[in-house]
Backbone as a ProteinNet text record, in pm:
[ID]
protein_1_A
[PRIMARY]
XXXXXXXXXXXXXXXXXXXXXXXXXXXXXXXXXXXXXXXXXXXXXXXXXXXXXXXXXXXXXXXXXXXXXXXXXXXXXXXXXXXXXXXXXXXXXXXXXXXXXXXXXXXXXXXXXXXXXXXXXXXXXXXXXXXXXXXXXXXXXXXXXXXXXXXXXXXXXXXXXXXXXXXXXXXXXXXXXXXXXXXXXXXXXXXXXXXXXXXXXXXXXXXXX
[TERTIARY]
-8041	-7999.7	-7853.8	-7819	-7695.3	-7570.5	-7593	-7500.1	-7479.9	-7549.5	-7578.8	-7458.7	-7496.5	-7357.6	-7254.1	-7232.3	-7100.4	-6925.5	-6905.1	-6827.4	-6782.3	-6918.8	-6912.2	-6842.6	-6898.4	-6860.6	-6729.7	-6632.9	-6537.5	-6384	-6412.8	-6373.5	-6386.6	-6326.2	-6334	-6374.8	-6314.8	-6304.7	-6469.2	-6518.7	-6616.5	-6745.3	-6698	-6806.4	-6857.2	-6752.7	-6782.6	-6845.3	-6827.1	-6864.4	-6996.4	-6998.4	-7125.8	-7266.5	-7186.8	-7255.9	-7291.2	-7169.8	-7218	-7304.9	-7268.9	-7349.4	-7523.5	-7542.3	-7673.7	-7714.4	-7666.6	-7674.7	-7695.2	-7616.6	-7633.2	-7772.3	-7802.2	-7962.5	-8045.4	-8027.7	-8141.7	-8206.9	-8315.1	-8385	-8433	-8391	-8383.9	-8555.8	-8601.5	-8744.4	-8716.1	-8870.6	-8858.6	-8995.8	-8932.8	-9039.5	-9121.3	-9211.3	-9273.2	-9384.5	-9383.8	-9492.4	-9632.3	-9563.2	-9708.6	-9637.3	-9698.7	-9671.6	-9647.4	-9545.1	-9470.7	-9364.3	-9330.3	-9229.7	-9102.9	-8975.2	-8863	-8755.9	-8642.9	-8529.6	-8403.2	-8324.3	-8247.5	-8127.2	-8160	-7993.1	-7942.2	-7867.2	-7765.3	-7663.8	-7643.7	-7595.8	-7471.8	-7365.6	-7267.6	-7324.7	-7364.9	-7319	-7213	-7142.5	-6990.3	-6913.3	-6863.4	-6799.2	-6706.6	-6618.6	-6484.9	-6476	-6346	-6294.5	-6192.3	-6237.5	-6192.9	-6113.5	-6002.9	-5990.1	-6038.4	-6023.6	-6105.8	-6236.5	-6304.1	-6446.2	-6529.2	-6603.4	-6706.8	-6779	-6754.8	-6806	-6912.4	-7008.5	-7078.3	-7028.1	-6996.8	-7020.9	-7116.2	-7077.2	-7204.2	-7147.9	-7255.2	-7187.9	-7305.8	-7285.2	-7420	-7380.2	-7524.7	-7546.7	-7510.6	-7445.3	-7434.8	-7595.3	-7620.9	-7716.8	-7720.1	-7583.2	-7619.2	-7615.3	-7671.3	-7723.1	-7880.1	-7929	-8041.4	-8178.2	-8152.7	-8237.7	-8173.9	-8268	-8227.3	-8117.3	-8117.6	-8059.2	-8015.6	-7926.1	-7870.7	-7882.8	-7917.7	-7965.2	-7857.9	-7886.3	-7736.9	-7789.1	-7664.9	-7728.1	-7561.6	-7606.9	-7475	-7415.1	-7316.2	-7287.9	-7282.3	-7362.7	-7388.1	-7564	-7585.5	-7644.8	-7767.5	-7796.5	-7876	-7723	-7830.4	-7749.6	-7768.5	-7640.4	-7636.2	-7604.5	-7634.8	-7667.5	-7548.9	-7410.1	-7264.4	-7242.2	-7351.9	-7318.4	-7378.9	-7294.6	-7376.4	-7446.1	-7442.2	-7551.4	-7568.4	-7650.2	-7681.5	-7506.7	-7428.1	-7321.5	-7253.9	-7212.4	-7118.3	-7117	-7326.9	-7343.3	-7260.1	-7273.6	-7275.7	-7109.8	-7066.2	-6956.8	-6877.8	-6954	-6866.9	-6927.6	-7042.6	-7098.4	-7013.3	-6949.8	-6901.8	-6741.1	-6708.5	-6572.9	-6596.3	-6677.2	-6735.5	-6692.1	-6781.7	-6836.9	-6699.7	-6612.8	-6546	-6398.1	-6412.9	-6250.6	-6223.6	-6335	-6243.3	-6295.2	-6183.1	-6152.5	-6215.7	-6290.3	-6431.8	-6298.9	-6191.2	-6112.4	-6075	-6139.4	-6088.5	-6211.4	-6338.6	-6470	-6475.1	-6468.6	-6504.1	-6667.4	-6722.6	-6874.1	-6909.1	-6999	-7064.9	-7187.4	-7275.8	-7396.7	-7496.4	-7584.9	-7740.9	-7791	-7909.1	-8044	-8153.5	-8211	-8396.9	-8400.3	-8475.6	-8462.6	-8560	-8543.2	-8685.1	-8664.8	-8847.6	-8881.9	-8832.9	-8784.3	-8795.8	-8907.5	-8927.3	-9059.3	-8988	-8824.3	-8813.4	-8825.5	-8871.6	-8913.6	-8766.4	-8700.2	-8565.2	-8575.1	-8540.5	-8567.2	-8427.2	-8386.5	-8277.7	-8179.9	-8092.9	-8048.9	-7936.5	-7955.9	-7803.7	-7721.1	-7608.2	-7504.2	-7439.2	-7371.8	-7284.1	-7165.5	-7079.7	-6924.8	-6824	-6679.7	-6593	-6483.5	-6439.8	-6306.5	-6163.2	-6047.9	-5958	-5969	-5976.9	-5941.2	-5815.7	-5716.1	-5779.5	-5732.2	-5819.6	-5858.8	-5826.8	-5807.2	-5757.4	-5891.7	-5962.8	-6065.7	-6052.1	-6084.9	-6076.4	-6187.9	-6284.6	-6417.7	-6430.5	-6551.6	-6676.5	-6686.8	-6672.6	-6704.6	-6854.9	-6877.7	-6994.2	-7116.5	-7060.9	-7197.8	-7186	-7077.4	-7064.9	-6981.6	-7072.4	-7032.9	-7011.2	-6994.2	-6947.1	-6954.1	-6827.6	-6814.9	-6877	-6963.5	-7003.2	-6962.5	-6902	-6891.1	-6905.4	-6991.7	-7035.3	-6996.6	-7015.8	-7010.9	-7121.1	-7145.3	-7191.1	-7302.2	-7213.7	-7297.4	-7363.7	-7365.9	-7467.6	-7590.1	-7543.5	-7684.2	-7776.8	-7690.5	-7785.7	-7887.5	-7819.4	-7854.5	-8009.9	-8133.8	-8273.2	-8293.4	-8190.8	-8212.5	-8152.9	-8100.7	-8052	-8165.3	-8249.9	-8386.1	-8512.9	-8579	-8690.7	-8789.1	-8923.4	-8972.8	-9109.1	-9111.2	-9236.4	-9300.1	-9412.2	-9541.3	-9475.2	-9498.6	-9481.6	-9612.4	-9576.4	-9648.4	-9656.5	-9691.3	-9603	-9757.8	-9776.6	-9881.3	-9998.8	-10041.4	-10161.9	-10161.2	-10040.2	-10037	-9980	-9971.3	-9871.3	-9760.5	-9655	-9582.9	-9457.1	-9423.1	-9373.7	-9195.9	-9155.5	-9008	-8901.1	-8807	-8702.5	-8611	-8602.7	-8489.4	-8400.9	-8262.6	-8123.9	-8070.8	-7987	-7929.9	-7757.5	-7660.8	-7549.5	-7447.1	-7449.1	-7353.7	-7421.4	-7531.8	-7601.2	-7626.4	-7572.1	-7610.9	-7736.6	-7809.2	-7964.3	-8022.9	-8002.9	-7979.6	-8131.6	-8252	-8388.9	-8387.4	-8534.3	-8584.1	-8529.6	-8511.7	-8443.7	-8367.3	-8272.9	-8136.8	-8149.5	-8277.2	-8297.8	-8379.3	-8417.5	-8518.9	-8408.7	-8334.1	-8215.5	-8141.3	-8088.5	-8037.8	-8102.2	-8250.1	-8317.9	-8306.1	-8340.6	-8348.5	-8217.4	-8111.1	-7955.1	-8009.8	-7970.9	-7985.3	-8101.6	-8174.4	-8290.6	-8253.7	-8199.3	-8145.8	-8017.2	-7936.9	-7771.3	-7785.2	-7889.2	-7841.1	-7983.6	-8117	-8230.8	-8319.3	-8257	-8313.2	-8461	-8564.7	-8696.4	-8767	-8683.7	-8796.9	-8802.4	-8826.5	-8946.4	-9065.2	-9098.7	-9279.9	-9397.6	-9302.4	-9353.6	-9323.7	-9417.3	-9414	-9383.3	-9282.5	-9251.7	-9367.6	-9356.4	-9450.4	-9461.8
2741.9	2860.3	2895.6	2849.7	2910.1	2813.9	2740.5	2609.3	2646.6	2671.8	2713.1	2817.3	2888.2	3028.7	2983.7	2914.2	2878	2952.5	2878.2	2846.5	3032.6	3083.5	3180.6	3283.8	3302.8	3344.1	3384.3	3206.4	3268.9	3299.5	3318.8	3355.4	3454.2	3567.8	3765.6	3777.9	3721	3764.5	3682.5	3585.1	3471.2	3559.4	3621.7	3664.4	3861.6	3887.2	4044.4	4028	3959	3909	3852.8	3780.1	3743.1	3850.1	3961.5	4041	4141.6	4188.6	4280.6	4208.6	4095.8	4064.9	4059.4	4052.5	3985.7	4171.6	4236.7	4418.1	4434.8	4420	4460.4	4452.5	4305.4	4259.5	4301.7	4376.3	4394.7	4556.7	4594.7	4769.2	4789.3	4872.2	4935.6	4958.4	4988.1	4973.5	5092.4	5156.9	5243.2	5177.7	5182.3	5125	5255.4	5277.7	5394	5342	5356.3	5322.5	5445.4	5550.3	5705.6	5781.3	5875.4	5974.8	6094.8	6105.1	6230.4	6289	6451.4	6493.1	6431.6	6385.3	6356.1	6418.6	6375.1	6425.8	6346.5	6339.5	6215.7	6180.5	6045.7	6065.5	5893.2	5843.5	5719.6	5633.2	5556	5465.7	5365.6	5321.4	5231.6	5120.4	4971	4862.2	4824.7	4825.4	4815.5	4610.4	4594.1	4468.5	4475.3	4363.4	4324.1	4157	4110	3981.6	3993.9	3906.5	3975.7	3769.4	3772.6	3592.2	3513	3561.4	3459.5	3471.1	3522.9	3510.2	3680.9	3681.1	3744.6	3868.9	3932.6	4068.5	4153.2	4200.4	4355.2	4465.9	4594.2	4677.9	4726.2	4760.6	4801.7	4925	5052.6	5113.9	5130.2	5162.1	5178.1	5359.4	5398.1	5560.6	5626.5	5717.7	5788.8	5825.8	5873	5955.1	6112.1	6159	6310.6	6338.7	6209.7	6260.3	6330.6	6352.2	6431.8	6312.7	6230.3	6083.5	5964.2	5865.6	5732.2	5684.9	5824.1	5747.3	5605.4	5598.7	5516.8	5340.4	5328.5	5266.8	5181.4	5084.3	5017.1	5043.3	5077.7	5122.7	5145.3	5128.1	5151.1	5297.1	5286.4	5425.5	5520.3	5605.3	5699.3	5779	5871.5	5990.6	6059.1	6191.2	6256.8	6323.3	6344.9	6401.1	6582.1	6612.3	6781.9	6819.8	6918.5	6984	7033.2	6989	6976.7	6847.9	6753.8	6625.7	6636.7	6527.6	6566.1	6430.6	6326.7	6242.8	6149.8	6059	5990.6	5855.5	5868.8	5797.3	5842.6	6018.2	6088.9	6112.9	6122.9	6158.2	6026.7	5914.6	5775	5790.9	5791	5801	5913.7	6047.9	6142.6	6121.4	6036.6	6027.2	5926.7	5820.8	5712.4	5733.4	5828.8	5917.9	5978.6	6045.5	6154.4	6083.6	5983.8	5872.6	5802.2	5739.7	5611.5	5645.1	5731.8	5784.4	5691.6	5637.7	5532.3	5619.5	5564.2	5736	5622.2	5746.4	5701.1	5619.4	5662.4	5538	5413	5418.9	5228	5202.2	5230.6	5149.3	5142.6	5017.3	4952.7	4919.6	4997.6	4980.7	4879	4795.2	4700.6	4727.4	4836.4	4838.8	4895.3	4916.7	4920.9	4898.7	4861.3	4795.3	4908.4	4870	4943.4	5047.1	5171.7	5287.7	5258.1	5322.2	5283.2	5440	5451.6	5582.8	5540.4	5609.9	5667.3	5707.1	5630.9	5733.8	5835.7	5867.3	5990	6107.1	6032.7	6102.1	6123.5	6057.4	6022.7	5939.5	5925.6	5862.6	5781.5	5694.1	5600.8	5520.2	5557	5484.4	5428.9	5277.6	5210.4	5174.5	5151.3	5146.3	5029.7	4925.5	4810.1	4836.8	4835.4	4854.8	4736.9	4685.7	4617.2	4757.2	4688.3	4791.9	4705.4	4744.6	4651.6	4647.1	4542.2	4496.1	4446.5	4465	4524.6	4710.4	4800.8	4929.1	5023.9	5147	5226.3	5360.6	5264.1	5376	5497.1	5613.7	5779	5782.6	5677.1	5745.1	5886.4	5905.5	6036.5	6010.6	6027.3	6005.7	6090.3	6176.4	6261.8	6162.7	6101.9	6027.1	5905	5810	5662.6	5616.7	5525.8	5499.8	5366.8	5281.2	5183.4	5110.2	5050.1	4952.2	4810.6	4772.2	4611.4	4551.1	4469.6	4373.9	4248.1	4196.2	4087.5	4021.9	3886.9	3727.6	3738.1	3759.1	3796	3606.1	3552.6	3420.8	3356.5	3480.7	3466.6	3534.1	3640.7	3734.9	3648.8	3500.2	3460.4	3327.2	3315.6	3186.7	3257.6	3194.1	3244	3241	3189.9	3166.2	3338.1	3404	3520.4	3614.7	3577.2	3692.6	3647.1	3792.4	3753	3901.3	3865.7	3991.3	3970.9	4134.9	4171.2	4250.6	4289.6	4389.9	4472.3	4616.2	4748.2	4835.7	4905.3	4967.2	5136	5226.8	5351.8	5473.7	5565.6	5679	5612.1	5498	5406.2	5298	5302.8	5277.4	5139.8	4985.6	4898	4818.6	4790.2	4782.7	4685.1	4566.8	4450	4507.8	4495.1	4547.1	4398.1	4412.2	4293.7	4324.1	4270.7	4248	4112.4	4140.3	4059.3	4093	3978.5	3990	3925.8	3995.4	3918.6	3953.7	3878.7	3878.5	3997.4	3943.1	4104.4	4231.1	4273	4375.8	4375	4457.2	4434.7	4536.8	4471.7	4525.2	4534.6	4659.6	4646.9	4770.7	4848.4	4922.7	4924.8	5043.7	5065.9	4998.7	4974.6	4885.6	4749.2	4700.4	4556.7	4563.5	4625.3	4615.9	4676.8	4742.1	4718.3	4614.7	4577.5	4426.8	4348.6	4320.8	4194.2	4228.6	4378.9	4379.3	4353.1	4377.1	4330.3	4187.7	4114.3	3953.1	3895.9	3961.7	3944.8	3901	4039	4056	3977.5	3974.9	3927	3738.7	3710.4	3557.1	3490.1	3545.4	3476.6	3424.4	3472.8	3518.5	3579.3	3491.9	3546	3626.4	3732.6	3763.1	3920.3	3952.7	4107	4090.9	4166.2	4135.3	4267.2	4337.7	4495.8	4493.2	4532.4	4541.2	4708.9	4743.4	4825	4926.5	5085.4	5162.2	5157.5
974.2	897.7	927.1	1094.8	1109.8	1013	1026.8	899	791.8	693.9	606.5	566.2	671.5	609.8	715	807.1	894.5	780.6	689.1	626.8	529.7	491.4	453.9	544.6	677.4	829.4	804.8	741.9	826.5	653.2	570.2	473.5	427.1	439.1	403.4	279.9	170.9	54.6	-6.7	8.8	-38	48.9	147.6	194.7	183.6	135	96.9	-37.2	-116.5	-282.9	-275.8	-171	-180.3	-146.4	-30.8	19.9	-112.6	-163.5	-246.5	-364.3	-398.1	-531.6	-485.6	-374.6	-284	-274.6	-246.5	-248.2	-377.6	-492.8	-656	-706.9	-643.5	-730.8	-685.5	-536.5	-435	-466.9	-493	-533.4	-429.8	-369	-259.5	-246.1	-108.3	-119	24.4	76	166.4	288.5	411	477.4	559.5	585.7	682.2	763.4	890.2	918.1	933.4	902.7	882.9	725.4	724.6	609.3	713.5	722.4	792.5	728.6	724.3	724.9	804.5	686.5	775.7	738.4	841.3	843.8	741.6	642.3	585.1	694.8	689	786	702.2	776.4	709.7	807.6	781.1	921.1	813.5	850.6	840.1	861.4	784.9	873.9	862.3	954.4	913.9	955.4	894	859.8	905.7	975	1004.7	985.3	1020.5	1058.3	1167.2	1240.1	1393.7	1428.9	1470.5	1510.8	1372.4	1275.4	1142.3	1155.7	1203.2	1186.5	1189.4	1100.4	1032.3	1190.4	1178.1	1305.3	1244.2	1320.2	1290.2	1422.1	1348.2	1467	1512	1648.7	1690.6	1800.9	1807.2	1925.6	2019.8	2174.2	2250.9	2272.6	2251	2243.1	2381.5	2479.1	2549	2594.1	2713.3	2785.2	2736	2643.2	2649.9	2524.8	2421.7	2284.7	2245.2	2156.3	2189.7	2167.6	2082.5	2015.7	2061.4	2077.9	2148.6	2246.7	2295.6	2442.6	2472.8	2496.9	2581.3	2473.3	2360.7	2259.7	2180.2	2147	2043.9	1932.8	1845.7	1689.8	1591.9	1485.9	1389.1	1421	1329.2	1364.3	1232.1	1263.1	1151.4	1220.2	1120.5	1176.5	1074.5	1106.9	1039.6	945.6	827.9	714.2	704.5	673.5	708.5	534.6	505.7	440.3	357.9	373.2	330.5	295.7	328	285.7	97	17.3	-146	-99.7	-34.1	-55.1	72.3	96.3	225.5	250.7	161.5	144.3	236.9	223.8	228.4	367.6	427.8	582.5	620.5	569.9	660.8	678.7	560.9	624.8	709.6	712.6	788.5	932.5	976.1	1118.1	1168.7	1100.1	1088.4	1152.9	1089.7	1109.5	1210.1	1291	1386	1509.4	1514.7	1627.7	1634.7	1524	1534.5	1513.7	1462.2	1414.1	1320	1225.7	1080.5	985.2	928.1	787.2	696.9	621.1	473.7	408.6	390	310.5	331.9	469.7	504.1	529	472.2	464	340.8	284.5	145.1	118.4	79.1	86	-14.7	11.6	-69.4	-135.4	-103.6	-146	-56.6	-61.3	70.3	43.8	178.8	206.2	220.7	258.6	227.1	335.5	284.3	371.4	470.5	577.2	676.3	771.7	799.7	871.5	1026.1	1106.3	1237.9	1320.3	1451.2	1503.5	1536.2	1549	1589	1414.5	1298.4	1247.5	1131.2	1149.2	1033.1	923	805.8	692.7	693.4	718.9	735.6	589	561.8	428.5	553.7	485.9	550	437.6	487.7	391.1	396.3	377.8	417.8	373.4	432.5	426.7	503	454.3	569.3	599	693.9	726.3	786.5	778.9	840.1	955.3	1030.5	1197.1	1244.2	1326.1	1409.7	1330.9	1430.3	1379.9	1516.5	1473.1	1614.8	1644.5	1675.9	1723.6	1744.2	1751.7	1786.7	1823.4	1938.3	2007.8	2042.6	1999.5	2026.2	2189.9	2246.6	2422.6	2426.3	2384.7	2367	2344.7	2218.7	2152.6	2194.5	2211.6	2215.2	2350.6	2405.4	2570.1	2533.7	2482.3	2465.7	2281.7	2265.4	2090.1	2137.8	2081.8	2052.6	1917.1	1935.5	1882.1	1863.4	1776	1787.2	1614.8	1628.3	1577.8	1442	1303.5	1231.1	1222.5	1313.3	1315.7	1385.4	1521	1597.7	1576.6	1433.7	1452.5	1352.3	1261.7	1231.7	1288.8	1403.3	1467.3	1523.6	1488.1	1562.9	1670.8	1788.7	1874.2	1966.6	1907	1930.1	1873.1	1832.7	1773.5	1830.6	1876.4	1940.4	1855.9	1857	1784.3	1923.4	1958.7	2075.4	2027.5	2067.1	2052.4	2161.7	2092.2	2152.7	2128.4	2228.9	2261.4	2253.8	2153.9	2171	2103.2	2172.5	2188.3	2131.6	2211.9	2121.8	1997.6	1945.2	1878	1860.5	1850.9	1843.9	1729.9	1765.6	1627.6	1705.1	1608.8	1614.5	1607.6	1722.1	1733.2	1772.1	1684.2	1656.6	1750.8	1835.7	1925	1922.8	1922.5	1953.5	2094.7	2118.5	2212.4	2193.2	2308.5	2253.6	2413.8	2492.6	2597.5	2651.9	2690	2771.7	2693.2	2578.3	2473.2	2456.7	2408.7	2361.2	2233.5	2116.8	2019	1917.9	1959.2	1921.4	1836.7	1813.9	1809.6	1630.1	1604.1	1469.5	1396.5	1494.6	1480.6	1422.8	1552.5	1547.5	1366	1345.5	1201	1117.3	1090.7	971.6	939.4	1115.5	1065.5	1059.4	1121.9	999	872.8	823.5	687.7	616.1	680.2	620.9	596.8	732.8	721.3	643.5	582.7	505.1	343.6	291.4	177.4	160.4	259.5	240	242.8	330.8	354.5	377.1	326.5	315	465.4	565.8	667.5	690.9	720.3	721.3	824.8	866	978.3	964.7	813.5	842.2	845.2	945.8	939.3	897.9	823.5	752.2	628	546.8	411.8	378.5	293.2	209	176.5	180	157.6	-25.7
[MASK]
+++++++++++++++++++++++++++++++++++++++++++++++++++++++++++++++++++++++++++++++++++++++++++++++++++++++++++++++++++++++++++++++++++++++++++++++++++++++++++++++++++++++++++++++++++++++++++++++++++++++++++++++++

């Protein structure tokens, strides 16, 4: 699988076109695993080319946020009530956390909403941005930027999926890994569902409510 897109990897323009046209055809679908009241919120996957080759960001969460602790995850948030749509949160959490202004994320499209056990309704967004970029970190919210190789997240040998375990209940959680990073829970199941939709990548194992 990783061959396959090698070449795409490392070409900006062949590979944002491809992303968005692969986003255009795709109808958004919503995953839940209960029927609960939620919260809307929205997340960046955000794009670069970093050395010629193809990046995702990534940030790891601080200890003194109020949800997922200490956690790797895009950057973006719950949606407030000044936002007009789940676009507008992604990009002002995006801005919050990262200091990159909504005008240098070129959005391509989004992928499939998915519930939270903390009880959030998730729209992701796909966007690139120019690299290199001058961060304005959140120190509050974000204790460390990951960055990683958009071609390692498709190599399988970087994906592992485990049985969890959570108030009785069990549920198949996607974990990555990347130079010691450990990229699961929520996170890990958007970007399968990115790498799902964008490049034919098979590993959701939840069907759509």
């Amino acid at each position: 699988m990783q061959d396959k897109w090698k070449q795409l990897c490392t070409d900006a323009d062949a590979l944002y076109v491809h992303i968005k046209d692969r986003l255009g055809k795709h109808k958004p679908q919503t995953y839940k695993f209960e029927d609960a009241p939620a919260r809307p919120a929205a997340v960046i996957i955000p794009l670069f080319f970093k050395n010629g080759e193809a990046h995702l960001l990534f940030t790891q969460r601080t200890e003194k946020v109020n949800k997922h602790k200490g956690q790797v995850s895009f950057p973006g948030g719950a949606q407030d009530d000044t936002d007009s749509d789940s676009l507008q949160a992604a990009l002002r959490e995006t801005h919050e956390e990262m200091g990159i202004l909504p005008k240098d994320i070129t959005v391509l499209g989004r992928t499939d909403n998915f519930l939270t056990n903390t009880h959030f309704l998730v729209t992701p967004w796909v966007g690139h941005f120019p690299y290199p970029y001058e961060y304005v970190i959140s120190h509050d919210e974000i204790e460390k930027v990951i960055e990683v190789p958009l071609i390692h997240l498709l190599d399988d040998s970087s994906f592992e999926i485990r049985d969890w375990e959570r108030n009785g209940k069990w549920y198949k959680i996607h974990f990555y890994e990347y130079n010691g990073n450990v990229i699961w829970g929520v996170t890990g199941f958007l970007l399968s569902n990115f790498l799902n939709i964008a490049f034919d990548v098979p590993r959701m194992t939840a069907n759509p409510a």
